[in-house]
Legacy VTK file of the C-alpha trace (Angstrom):
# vtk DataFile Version 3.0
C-alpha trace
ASCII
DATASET POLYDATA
POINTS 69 float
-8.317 -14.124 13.311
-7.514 -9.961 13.322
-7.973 -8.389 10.356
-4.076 -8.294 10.244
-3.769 -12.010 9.165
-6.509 -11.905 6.884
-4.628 -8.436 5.069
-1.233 -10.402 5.612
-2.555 -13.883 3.973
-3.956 -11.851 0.971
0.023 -11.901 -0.379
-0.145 -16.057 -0.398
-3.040 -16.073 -2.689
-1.098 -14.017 -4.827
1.894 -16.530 -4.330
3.067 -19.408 -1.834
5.896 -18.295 -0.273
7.648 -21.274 -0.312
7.387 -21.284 -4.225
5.431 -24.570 -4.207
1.714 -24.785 -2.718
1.214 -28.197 -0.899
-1.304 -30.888 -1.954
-3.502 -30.270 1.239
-3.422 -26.170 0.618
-6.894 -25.212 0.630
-5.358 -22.331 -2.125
-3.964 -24.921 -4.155
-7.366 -25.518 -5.624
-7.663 -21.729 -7.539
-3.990 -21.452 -7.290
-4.170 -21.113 -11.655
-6.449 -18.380 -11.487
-6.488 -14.626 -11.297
-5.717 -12.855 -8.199
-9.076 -11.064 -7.904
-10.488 -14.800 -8.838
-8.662 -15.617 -5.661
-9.245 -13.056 -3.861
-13.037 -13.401 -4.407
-12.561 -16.767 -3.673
-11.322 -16.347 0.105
-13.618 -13.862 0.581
-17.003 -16.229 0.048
-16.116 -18.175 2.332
-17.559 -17.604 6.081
-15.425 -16.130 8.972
-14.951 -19.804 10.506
-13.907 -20.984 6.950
-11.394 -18.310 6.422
-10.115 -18.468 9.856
-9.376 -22.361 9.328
-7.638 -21.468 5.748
-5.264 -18.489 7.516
-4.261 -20.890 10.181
-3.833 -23.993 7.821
-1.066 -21.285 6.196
0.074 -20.370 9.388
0.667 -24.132 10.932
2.604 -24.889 7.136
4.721 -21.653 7.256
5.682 -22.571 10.114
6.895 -26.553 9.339
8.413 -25.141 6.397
9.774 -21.773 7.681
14.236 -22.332 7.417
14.613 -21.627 10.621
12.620 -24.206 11.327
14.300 -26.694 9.578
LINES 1 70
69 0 1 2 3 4 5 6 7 8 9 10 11 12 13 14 15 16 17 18 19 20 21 22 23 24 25 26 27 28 29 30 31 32 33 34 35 36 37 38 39 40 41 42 43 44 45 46 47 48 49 50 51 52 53 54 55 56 57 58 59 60 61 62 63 64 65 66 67 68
């Protein structure tokens, strides 16, 4: 991943963007907490772990995009 999806996907831990996080979200597990709780969150994990939680967002924005629909 660039570092422009990691900067964009920082806005989704703040807040899904289809209002509702799905069960499989890999957010949806510190979704109650703090931003910079998130925030430190993603950024523990490795570069192969944050890669596969950007694209996980990626493949659902785009099944649930409205143009999509």
């Amino acid at each position: 991943m660039s570092l422009y999806e990691y900067l964009s996907f920082y806005g989704t831990l703040y807040e899904c963007p289809y209002g509702r996080r799905l069960p499989d979200c890999p957010v949806k597990q510190v979704e109650n907490k703090p931003f910079g709780e998130k925030y430190e969150w993603f950024e523990s994990h490795t570069k192969q772990e944050k890669d596969s939680i950007v694209a996980h967002h990626q493949q659902c924005s785009a099944k649930r995009a409205p143009c999509n629909k």
